[in-house]
Structures are given as structure tokens and as C-alpha cells.
C-alpha positions in Angstrom: 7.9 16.8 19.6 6.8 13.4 20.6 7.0 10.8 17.5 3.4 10.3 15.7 1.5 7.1 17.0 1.6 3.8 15.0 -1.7 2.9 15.8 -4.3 4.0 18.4 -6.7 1.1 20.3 -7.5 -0.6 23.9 -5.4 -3.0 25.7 -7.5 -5.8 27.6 -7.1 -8.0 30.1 -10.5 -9.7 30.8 -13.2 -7.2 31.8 -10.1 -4.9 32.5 -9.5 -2.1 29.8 -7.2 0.9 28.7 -6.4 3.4 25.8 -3.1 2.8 24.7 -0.5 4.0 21.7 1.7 2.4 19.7 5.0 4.4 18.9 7.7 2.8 16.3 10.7 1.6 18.1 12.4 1.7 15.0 13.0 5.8 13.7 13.6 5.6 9.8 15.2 8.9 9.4 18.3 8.3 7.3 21.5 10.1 7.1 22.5 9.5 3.4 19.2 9.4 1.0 19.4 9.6 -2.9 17.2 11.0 -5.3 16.8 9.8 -8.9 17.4 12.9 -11.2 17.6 12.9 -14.9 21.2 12.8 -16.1 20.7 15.4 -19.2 18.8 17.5 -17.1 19.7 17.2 -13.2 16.1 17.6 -12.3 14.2 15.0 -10.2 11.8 12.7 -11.6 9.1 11.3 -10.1 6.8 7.8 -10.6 4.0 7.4 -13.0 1.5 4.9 -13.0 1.0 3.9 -16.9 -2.3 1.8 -18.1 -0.6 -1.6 -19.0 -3.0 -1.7 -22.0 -2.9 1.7 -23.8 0.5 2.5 -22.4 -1.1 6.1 -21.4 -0.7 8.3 -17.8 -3.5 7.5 -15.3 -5.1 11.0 -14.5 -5.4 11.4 -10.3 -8.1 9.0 -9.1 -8.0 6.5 -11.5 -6.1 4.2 -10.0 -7.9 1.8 -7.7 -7.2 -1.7 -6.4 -7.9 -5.4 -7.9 -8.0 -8.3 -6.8 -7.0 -11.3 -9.3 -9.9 -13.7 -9.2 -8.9 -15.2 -12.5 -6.2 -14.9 -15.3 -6.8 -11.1 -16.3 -10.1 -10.7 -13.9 -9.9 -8.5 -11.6 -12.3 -7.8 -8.4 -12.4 -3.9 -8.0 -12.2 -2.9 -4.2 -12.4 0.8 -3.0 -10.0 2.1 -0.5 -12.8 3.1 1.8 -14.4 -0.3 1.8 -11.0 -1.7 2.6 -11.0 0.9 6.0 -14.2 -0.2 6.8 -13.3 -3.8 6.9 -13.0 -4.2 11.2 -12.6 -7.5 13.5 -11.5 -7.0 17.0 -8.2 -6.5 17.0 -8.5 -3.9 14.5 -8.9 -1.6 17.4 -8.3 -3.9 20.8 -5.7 -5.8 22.3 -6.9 -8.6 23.7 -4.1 -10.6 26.4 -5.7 -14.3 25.3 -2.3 -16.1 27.0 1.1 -15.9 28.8 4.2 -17.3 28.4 7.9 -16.2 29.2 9.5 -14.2 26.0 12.4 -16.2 26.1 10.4 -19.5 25.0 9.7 -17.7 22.4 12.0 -18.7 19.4 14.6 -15.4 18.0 13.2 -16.1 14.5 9.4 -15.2 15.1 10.3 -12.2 16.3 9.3 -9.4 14.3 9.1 -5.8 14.5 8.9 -3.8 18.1 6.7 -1.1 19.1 6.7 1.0 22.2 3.1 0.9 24.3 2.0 3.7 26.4 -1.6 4.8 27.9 -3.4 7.2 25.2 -4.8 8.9 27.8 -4.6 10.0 32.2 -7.5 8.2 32.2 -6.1 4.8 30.8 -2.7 5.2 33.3 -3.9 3.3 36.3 -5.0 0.5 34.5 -2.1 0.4 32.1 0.0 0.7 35.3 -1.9 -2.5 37.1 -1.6 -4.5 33.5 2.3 -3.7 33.7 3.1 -4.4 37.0 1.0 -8.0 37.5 3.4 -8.9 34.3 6.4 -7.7 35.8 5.8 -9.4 38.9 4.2 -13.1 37.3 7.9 -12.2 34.8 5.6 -13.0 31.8 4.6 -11.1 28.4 0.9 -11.7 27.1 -0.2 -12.8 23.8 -2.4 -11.2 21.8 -3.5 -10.3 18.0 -3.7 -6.6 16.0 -4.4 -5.8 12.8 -1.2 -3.4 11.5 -1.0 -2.3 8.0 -4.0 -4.0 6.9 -2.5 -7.6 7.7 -3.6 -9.4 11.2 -0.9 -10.1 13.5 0.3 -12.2 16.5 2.1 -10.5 18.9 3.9 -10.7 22.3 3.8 -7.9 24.8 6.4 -7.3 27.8 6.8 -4.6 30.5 9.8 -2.0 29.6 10.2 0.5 32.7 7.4 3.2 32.5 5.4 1.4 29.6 5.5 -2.0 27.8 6.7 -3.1 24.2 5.2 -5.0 21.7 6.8 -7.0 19.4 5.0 -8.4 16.1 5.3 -12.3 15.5 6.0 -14.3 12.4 2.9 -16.7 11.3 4.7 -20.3 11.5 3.8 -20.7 7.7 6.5 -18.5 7.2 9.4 -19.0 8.8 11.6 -21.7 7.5 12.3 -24.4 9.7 16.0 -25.1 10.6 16.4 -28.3 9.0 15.6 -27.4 5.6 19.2 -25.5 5.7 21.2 -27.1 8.8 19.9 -30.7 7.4 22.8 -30.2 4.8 25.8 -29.6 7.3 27.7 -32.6 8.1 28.1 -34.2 11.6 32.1 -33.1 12.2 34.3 -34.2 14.9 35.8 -31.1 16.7 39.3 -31.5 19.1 38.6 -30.4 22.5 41.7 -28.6 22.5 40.9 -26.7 19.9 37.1 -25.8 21.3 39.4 -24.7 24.3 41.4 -22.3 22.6 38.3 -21.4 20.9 36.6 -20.4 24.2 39.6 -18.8 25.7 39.6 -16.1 22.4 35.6 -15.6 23.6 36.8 -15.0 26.9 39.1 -12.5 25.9 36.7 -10.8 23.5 33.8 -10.3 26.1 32.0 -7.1 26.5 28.8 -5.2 27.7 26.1 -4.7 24.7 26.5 -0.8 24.0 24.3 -0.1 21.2 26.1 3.8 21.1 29.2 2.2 19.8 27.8 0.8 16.3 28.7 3.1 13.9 27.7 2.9 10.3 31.0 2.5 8.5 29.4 2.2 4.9 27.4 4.9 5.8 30.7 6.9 6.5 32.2 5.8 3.0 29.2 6.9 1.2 29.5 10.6 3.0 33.2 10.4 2.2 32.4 10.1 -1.3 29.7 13.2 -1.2 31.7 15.5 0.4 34.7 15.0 -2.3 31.9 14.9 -5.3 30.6 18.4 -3.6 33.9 19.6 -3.8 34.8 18.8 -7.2 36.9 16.3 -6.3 37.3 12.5 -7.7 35.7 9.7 -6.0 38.2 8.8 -3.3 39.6 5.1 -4.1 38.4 2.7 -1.8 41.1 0.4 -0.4 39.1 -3.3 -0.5 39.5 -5.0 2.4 41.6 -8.7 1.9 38.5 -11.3 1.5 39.1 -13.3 4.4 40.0 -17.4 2.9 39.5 -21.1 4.2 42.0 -21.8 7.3 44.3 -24.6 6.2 45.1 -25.2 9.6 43.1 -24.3 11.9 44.9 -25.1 14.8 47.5 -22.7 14.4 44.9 -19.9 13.2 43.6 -20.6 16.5 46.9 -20.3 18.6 47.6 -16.7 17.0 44.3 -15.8 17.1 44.2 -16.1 20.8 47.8 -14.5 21.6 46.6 -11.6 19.3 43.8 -11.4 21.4 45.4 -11.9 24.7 48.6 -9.9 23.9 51.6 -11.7 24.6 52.0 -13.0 28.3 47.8 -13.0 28.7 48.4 -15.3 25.5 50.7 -17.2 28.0 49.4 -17.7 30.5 45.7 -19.0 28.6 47.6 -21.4 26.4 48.3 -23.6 29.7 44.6 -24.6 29.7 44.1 -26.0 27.1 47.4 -27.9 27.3 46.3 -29.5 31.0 42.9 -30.5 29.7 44.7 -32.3 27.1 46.8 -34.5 29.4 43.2 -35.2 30.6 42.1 -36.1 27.5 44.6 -38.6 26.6 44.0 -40.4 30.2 40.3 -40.7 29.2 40.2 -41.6 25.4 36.8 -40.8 23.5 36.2 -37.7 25.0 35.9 -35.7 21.3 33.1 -33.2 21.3 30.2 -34.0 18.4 28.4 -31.7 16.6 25.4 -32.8 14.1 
């Protein structure tokens, strides 16, 4: 069964329009979910909402939303007044702009969607939309309103269909230099950086999403199955907390014959110990870092 859509609309580009779906990316289906029981009892329990005032159980329809215009008053809106609230991109996505995704900064990105044509008749156009961007290698800009909240977003061919992506607003995202400001400018040892980069070497690999497993996930099934069975909690083993190096150098030496095993170990360390000849023939050559 194909996964429910996210949110149904139009994609546009000028006087050029489609149908088009969004699906979540993202499936929430968990393998390990708990329920909150009552301990004397074993049954499950569930959440009531309680007048703040009287301290007595809302009845069903009583609750409805406010909006805090002032200490204690409220401004009473309706759900269905809240639905009926519509701009454009309540319903269309309108490309306004293009840019490449990468010059888009990692920390605005938000939360993906798949897009696909609603309908046949929406495929040709969807296709035309989807290919011009493939072949121009850009993603278009546009705005929706998701979850009752307007958002930027940033969409980009994938195969068949496209993805969306949601974007942070600016006013949100901390910018680097309230954090980074406070980390001191340190002079690093090229022959350490080199050892440093042969361990990377020796460590790369092809992204393969299919090999992240969920080890606390594991644990936590671990410790149902032996509950299930009557059994004590098994005792977890805690990991040694990794500490400060006292010298790094060293760390990084055995780091890299761990890594290289032995004669690949060898034969790596004579790098680093050439470009360190070259280092002392041309003094003033250590790497910066602010």
C-alpha cells in the first residue's frame, strides 16, 4: 500500500502547472515503543486535559484554542477558522528562484519530502519541470504552508520524481560564531595533520545507509526479551569513556598502525617522515587553524 500523502497542491513554474503529492521521506514506524501503564494496576492510562482553574476533566469539545493577547487574556480561535485561513502556498508551489543545493548551507536544511504528479494528467508537465532542472543542474525555491506554519523550501530532481526539502527561517539558526567564537586559534604540526590524513585514508568507504544498525535499539530488545522471559535485566557492560590524549602524537602513530595493520602501517609512516625533512628545509610552514 502506497504511504498516505503529506500534503496535496500544484507545482508552478510561470504559467506552467501540475498536481503534485507530497510523501514523508522520513517513515516513523518504530521498533521498540512504550506505553505508560499503571504500576498497581498494569492497565494503560491515557491523557486528560484538566481546567487549570477548577482542577475538573474537560468533557469532549470543550477544549478549544487561545491565543494570549495579554497576561490571562485569551483570544478564542476555532479549529475551522484556523483551516480556512489560505495564502498561496497553502495549496501551490510556486518556483520564485534557482540556485545550486550545494550553496545552500547543511544547517538550513530541514526536513525532506518526496514529490510526485497527483495525477496522469499532471505527469508531462512534472516530467518537463524535472528535466529542465536536471539539465540547468539547479533546484528551485519556493514557499508552502506545512502544519500550519509557512515554509521556505528547496526542491531538486531525484530519478523518477523530485524532493523537497523544508528550510530553516535565518532567525533561527544560530550563527557559527556565537559557539566557534570561543575556540582558540591552535597551532597544529604538519606531521601530525599527516598522520592524521593517512588514518582518513585508511578509513574510507562508500555511504551504505543499509549498514547503520540501531545498537541501543538492540540493547533495549535485549532487555524485553529477558523481562518476557522472567529473566533479570541483563547487565550492561559500560563502554570505557574515552579521556583527553596526553600525547597526541603517539595516539596518532598507533592509531594509524591499528588502522593500517602492521606493514600498511609501515609503509604510511614514511610520508609523513619525508614531508618532515621538507619541513625543516622550509621553516614556518605550521598549519593555522582559527
Amino acid at each position: 500500500m502506497a504511504p498516505r500523502p503529506a500534503w496535496k497542491g500544484y507545482l508552478k513554474l510561470s504559467l506552467v502547472t501540475c498536481a503534485i503529492e507530497l510523501t514523508n521521506v522520513v517513515t516513523h514506524a518504530e521498533k521498540v515503543s512504550f506505553r505508560i501503564l499503571n504500576r498497581k494496576t498494569g492497565n494503560t492510562v491515557r491523557r486528560v486535559y484538566v481546567d487549570a482553574g477548577t482542577g475538573k476533566p474537560l468533557e469532549d469539545g470543550d477544549e478549544i484554542k487561545g491565543y494570549e493577547v495579554s497576561d490571562g487574556e485569551f483570544v478564542h480561535i476555532e479549529e475551522d477558522e484556523i483551516e480556512a485561513v489560505e495564502i498561496e502556498s497553502s495549496h501551490t508551489l510556486s518556483l520564485d528562484g534557482f540556485v545550486q543545493k550545494s550553496s545552500i548551507e547543511q544547517v538550513y536544511l530541514d526536513t525532506p519530502y518526496y514529490v510526485s504528479p497527483a495525477d496522469e494528467v499532471s505527469e508531462e508537465a512534472f516530467a518537463v519541470i524535472r528535466d529542465a532542472m536536471t539539465a540547468k543542474k539547479m533546484a528551485g525555491l519556493a514557499r508552502i504552508v506545512l502544519y500550519q506554519r509557512e515554509r521556505p523550501v528547496v526542491i531538486e530532481p531525484l530519478g523518477k520524481g523530485m524532493v523537497l526539502t523544508t528550510l530553516r527561517y535565518e532567525d533561527t539558526v544560530r550563527k557559527p560564531g556565537e559557539v566557534f567564537d570561543e575556540i582558540k586559534a591552535t597551532k597544529t604540526d604538519d606531521e601530525m595533520i599527516d598522520l592524521a590524513e593517512h588514518i582518513i585514508d585508511e578509513k574510507k568507504a562508500k555511504f551504505d545507509p543499509s549498514k547503520f544498525d540501531d545498537r541501543y535499539e538492540d540493547a533495549l530488545l535485549e532487555l524485553i526479551r529477558a523481562k518476557k522471559a522472567g529473566k533479570k535485566a541483563p547487565k550492561a557492560k559500560a563502554p570505557p569513556k574515552p579521556s583527553n590524549v596526553v600525547n597526541l602524537f603517539d595516539a596518532l602513530k598507533k592509531s594509524l598502525d591499528a588502522e593500517g595493520g602492521g606493514k600498511a602501517g609501515k609503509s604510511s609512516s614514511k610520508a609523513p617522515a619525508a614531508r618532515t625533512k621538507a619541513k625543516a628545509a622550509a621553516p614556518g610552514r605550521s598549519r593555522k587553524s582559527a
